[in-house]
C-alpha positions in Angstrom: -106.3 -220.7 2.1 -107.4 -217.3 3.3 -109.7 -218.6 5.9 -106.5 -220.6 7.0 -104.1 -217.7 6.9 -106.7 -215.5 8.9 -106.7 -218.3 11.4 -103.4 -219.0 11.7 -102.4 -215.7 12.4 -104.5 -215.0 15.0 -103.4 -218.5 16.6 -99.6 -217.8 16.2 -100.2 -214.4 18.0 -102.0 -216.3 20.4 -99.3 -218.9 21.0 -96.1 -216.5 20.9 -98.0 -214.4 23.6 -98.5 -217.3 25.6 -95.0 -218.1 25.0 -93.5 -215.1 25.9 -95.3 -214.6 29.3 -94.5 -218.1 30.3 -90.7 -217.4 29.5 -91.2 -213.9 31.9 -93.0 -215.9 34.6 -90.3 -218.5 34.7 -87.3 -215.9 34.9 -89.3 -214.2 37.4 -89.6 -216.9 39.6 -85.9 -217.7 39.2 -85.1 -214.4 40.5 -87.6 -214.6 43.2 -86.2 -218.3 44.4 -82.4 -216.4 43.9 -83.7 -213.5 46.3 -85.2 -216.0 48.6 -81.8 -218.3 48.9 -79.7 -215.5 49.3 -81.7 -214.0 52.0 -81.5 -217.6 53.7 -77.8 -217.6 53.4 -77.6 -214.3 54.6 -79.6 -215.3 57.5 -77.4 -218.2 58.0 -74.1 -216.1 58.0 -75.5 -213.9 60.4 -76.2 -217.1 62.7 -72.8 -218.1 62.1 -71.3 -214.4 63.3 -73.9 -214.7 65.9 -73.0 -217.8 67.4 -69.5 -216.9 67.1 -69.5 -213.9 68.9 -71.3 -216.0 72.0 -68.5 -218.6 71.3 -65.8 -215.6 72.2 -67.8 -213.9 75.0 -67.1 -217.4 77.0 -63.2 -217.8 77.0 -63.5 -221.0 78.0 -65.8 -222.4 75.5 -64.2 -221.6 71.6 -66.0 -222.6 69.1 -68.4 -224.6 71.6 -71.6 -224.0 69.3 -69.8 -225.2 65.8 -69.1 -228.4 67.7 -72.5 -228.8 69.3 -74.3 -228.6 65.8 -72.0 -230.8 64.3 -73.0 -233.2 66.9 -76.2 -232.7 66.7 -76.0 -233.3 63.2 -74.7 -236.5 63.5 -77.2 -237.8 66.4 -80.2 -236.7 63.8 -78.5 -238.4 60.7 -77.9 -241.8 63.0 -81.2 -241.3 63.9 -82.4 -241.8 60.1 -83.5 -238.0 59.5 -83.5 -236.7 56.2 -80.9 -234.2 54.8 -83.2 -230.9 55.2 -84.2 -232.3 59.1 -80.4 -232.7 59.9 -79.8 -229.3 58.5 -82.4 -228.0 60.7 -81.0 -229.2 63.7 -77.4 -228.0 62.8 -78.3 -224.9 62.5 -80.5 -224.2 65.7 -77.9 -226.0 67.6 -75.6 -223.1 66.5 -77.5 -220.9 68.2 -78.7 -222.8 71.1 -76.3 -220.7 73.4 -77.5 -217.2 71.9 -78.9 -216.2 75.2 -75.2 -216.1 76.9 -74.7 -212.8 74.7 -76.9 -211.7 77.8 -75.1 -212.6 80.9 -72.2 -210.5 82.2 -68.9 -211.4 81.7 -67.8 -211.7 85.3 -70.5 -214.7 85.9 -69.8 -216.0 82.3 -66.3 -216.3 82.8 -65.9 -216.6 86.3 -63.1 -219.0 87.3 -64.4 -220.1 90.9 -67.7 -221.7 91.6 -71.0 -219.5 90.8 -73.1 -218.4 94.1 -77.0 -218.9 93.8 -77.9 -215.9 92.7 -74.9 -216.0 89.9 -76.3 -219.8 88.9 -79.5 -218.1 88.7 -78.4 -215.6 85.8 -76.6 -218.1 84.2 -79.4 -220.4 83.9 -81.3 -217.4 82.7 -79.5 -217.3 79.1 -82.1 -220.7 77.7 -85.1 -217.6 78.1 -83.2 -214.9 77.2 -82.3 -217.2 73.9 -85.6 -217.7 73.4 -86.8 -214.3 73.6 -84.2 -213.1 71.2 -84.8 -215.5 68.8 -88.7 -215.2 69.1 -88.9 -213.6 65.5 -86.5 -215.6 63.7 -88.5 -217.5 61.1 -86.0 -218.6 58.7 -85.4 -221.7 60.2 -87.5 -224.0 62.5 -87.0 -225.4 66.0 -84.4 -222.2 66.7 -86.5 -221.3 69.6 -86.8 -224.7 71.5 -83.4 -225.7 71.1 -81.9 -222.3 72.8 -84.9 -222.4 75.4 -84.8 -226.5 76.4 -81.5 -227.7 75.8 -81.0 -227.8 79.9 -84.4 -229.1 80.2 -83.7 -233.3 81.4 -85.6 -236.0 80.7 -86.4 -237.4 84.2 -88.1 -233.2 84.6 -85.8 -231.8 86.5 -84.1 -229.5 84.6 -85.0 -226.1 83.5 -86.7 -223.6 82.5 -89.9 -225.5 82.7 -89.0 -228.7 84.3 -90.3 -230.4 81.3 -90.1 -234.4 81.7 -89.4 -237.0 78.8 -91.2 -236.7 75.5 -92.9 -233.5 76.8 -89.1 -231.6 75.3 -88.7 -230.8 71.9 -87.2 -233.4 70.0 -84.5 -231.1 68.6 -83.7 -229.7 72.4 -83.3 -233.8 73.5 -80.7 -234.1 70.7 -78.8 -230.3 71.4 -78.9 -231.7 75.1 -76.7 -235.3 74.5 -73.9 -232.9 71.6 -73.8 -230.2 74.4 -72.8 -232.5 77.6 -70.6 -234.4 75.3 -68.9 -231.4 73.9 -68.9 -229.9 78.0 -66.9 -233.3 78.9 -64.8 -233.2 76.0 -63.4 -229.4 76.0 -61.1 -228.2 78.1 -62.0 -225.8 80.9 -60.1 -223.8 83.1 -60.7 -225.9 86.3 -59.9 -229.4 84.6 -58.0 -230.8 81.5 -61.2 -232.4 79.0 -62.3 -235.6 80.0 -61.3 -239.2 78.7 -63.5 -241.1 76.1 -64.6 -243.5 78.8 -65.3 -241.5 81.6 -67.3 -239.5 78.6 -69.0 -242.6 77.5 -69.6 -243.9 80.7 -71.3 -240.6 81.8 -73.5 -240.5 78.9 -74.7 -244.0 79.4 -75.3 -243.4 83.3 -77.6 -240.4 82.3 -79.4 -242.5 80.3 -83.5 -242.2 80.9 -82.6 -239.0 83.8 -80.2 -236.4 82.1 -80.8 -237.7 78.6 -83.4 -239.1 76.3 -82.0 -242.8 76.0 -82.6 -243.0 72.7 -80.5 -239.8 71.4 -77.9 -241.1 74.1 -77.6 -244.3 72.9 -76.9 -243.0 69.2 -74.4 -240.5 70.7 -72.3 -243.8 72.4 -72.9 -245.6 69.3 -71.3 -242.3 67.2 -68.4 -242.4 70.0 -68.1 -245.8 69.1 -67.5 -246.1 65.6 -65.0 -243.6 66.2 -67.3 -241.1 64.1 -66.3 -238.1 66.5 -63.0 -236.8 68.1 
């Protein structure tokens, strides 16, 4: 019995040691995952106010990003991605207009048709998104949905003129939510567009505007009546 007590003591030590630093391990990594999903939702707040504050720059376009991403969201779901991928994509389609915070009001907002040189800025906000956005890490794809979104599938669109399959995926989706949500809104040189001329635009830029299979989910959303 001795040998077993001095054996057992040691052992129980031994144990409630172990014990006790696995109980301090696991509350530390709680607080470091409750650190780390607090600093994400911070960082998706300040996308929120962010895309917001692009969103009222433009007068013409309120709320414009919110819609986009919810769009966007939709087109990835139909598409058969999973939860975290649609999330993605929501949330760099928030901020795939960031780079507007850059352009002056008086081209932003400027009633009457842009000169070449205006066009020129405008066009300038997809690498002026991307160059804010450049050290943004706590989401992926943020960069290539503000720099590509105006890229078109048949490569004649911009920045880069990229062509078909050579654009991000999540700037080919962005692309079909933001012309939709263009034809649908109201601006101040024409009341928003009907469903069919929508639909029928959509379809026509099939395989030259728009990646035709992201198009073809966005008609089939419009469709089942999915979006308004």
């Amino acid at each position: 019995w001795f040998i077993f007590y001095m054996l057992l003591v040691p052992a129980f030590a031994i144990v409630w040691v172990a014990w006790l630093l696995i109980v301090r391990h696991e509350n530390k990594m709680k607080a470091e995952l409750a650190q780390a999903n607090k600093l994400v939702e911070m960082g998706k707040q300040t996308v929120i106010a962010i895309a917001r504050t692009v969103d009222a720059k433009d007068q013409r376009t309120a709320d414009h990003s919110k819609r986009v991403a919810i769009y966007s969201a939709q087109i990835a779901k139909e598409y058969g991605m999973d939860e975290k991928q649609c999330q993605d994509i929501e949330w760099a389609a928030q901020m795939h207009d960031i780079g507007k915070i850059g352009i002056p009001d008086a081209i932003l907002n400027k009633p009457a048709r842009l000169t070449d040189d205006e066009y020129a800025i405008m066009k300038s906000h997809t690498t002026r998104g991307a160059e804010i956005l450049k050290d943004f890490t706590l989401l992926s794809n943020v960069i290539e949905g503000a720099e590509f979104h105006h890229e078109r599938y048949d490569g004649r669109g911009y920045p880069d003129g990229l062509r078909g399959d050579a654009i991000p995926e999540t700037a080919r989706i962005i692309a079909v939510a933001d012309a939709y949500d263009a034809m649908s809104s109201r601006r101040s040189y024409r009341d928003p567009l009907s469903e069919d001329v929508i639909r029928n635009e959509i379809a026509v830029g099939m395989g030259t505007q728009f990646d035709p299979k992201y198009a073809g989910l966005m008609l089939r959303i419009i469709d089942s009546g999915e979006v308004n």
